[in-house]
N, C-alpha and C positions, 0 to 999 in steps of 0.2 A: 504494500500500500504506500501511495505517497502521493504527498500535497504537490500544488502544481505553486506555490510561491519557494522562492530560491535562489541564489547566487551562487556563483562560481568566477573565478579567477585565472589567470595563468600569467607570466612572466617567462621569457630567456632571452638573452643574450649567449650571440655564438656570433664570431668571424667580423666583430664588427658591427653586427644587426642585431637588437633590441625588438622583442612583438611584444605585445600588450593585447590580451585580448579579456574583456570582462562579458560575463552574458546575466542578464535579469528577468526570472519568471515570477509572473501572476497568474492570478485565475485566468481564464476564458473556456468560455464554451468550445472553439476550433481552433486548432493551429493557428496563431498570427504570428508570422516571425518579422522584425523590423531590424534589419542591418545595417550599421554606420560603417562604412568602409573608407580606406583611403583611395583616392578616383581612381589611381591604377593600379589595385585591386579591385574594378568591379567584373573582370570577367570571371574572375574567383566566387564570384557571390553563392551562383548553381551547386557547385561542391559547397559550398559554406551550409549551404538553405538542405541538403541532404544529408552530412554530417550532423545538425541540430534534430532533423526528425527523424532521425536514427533513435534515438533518444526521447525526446519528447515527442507526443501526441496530440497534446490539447495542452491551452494556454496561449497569452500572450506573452512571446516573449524579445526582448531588445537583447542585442547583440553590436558591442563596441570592438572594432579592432584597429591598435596603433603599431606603425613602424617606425623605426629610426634606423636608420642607412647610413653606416659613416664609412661605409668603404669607398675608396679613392673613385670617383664617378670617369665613366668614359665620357667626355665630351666631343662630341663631334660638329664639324662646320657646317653647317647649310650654304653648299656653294651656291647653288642657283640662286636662292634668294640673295644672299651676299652679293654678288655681280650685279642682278636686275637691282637691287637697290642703290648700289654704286652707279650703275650707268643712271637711274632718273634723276640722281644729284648731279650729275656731270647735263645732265640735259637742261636741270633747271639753272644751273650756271652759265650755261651758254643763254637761255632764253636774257640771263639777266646783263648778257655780257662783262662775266665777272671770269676773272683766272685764278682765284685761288685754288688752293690745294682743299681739298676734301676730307677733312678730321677723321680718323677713324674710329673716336670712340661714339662720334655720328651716326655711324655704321652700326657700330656693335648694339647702342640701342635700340634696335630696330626688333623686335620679337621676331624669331622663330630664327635669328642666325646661329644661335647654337643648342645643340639637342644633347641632351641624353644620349647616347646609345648605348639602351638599356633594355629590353624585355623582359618585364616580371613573368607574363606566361613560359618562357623559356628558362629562368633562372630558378634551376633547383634547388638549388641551397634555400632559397628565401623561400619556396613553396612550402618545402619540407619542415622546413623552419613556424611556419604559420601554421601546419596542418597537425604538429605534433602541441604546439600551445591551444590551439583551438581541442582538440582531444582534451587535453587536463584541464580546460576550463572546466568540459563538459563533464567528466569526471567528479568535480568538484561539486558543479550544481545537482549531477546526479543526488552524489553522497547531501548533499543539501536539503532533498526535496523527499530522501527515504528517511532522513532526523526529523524533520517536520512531520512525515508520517506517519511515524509512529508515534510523535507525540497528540496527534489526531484519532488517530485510534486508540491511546490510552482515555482520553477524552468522551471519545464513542462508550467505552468501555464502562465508565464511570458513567454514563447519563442511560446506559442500559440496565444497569445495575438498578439505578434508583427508581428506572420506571417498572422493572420487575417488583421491586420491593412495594411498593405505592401499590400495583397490579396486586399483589397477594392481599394488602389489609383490603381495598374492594371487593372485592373476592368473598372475604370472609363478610360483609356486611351483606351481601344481599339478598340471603334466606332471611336473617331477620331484619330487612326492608319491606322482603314480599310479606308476612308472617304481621307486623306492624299495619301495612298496609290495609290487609285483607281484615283483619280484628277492626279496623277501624271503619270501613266501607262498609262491615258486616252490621254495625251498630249503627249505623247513621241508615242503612236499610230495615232496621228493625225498627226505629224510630219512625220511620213514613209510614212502613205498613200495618204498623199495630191496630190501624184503626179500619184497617180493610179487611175484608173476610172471602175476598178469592184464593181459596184452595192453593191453586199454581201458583200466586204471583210470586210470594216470597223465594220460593224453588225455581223458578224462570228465572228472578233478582241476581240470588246466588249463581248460577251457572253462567249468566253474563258477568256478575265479577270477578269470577275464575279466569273466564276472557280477557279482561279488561288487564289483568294480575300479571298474566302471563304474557301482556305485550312490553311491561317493566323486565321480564329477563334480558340481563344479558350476556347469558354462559356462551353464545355464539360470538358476540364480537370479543369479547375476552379471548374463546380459543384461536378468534384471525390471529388478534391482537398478540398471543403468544406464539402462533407460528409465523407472524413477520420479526419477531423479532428474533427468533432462530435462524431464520435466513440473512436477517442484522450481522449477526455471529459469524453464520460461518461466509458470509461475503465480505470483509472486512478481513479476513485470513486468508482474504485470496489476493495474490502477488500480481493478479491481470490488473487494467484500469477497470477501476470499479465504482468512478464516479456518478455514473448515468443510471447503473442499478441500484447505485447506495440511494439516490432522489429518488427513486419511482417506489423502491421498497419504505421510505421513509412519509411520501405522498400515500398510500395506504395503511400506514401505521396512524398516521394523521385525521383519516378519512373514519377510521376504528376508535379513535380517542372520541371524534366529535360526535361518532353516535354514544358510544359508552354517556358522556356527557348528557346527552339530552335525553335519554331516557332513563338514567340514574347517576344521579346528586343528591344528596342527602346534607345533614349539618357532618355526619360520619363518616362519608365519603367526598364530600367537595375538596379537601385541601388535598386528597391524593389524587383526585380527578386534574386538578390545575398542576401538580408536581410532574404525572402522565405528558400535557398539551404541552408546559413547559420544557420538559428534555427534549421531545421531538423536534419541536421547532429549532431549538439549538442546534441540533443533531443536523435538523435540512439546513442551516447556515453554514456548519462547519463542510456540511459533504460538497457546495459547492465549486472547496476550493480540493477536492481529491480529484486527482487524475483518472 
């Protein structure tokens, strides 16, 4: 199990090159990855964006990567620009009819007269170099989001506990809710009819508030209510992403609290009835951030 918020890190330096690569996860419902790259790393991004969901499934998550380059740069001349920019100054000095000599650091300001020649697609070392920090970031945030996990399931664990416990004293109250009930509706029916003298009514009375009694159980949503949360249990012990069935199995635990509720509250059962709505709901908050 593991939560989808989490950080990771990586750092090296080798040969002169420094990578920096940080990555940050939140909740989300789908894959969003967002990449800050340097411009010439963006043909890298593809491997980047596959490497990340290798690993993660769901979430948003951002991804920073830094380089520092201090090996001695190939600089190379841009002839053709260098000439055709020397010849339109030679042209516009003739238009001015002027003879001076033509500055060269004139020239050199001009963009695009000296390049790099450099290819990070072809330079192995800085690949390799990026794709083994990017690795230990991931690593990192992995090991990040399984600590979070299990601190979410110890969590789970505790708010399952206390609705089991809450779940048993209900339990025990509501034979003598029904028993209270029925004593009570039996008497306030004896009261109306005493003064009637049809044979059946009183017996017809009774047999509708056995009816009436029997729509107060509720040993059925009690027993959903114990077998979603068996399925609580052992879903939470399972190492797949189990964020989508922890909500659905939690949306009918939910669905079981609220009829439990409206058909039985008492002064002796409401504070464990609200103890019940209360974990649940925690429970759906916290599952949205599990992967």
């Amino acid at each position: 199990m593991k939560s989808m918020t989490g950080f990771g890190k990586s750092r090296t330096k080798k040969d002169d090159i420094e990578v920096y690569v940080e990555i940050k996860s939140i909740n989300g419902r789908f894959f969003d990855l967002k990449t800050y790259l340097p411009r010439e790393l963006n043909f890298f991004e593809y491997e980047i964006r596959k490497m990340v969901a290798s690993k993660l499934k769901r979430g948003t998550i951002e991804l920073r990567l830094y380089i520092d380059d201090q090996r001695e740069p190939n600089i190379a001349v841009n002839e053709l620009k260098l000439r055709k920019h020397y010849e339109a100054l030679k042209k516009a000095l003739n238009i001015l009819s002027l003879t001076q000599d033509i500055p060269l650091d004139i020239l050199f300001r001009e963009p695009g007269i000296f390049e790099l020649d450099s290819k990070l697609d072809e330079d192995s070392l800085m690949l390799d170099i990026v794709r083994n920090v990017l690795h230990n970031a991931l690593c990192e945030l992995d090991k990040s989001l399984s600590d979070e996990g299990m601190n979410i399931k110890q969590v789970f664990i505790d708010s399952i506990d206390a609705i089991s416990i809450a779940l048993e004293a209900v339990k025990h109250e509501i034979q003598p809710y029904k028993d209270e009930l029925f004593e009570s509706m039996k008497g306030r029916i004896e009261t109306v009819t005493k003064n009637f003298k049809i044979d059946t009514l009183e017996q017809r009375l009774v047999q509708e508030l056995a009816l009436y009694i029997d729509k107060y159980d509720v040993h059925e949503e009690i027993t959903r209510l114990e077998s979603h949360i068996q399925l609580f249990l052992e879903t939470i012990n399972n190492t797949e992403e189990i964020g989508k069935n922890l909500n659905f199995i939690l949306q009918e635990m939910q669905r079981e609290a609220n009829t439990l509720g409206s058909k039985f509250s008492n002064n002796a059962t409401f504070q464990n009835i609200i103890i019940i709505k209360e974990e649940i709901e925690k429970c759906r908050e916290i599952a949205h951030n599990v992967s």
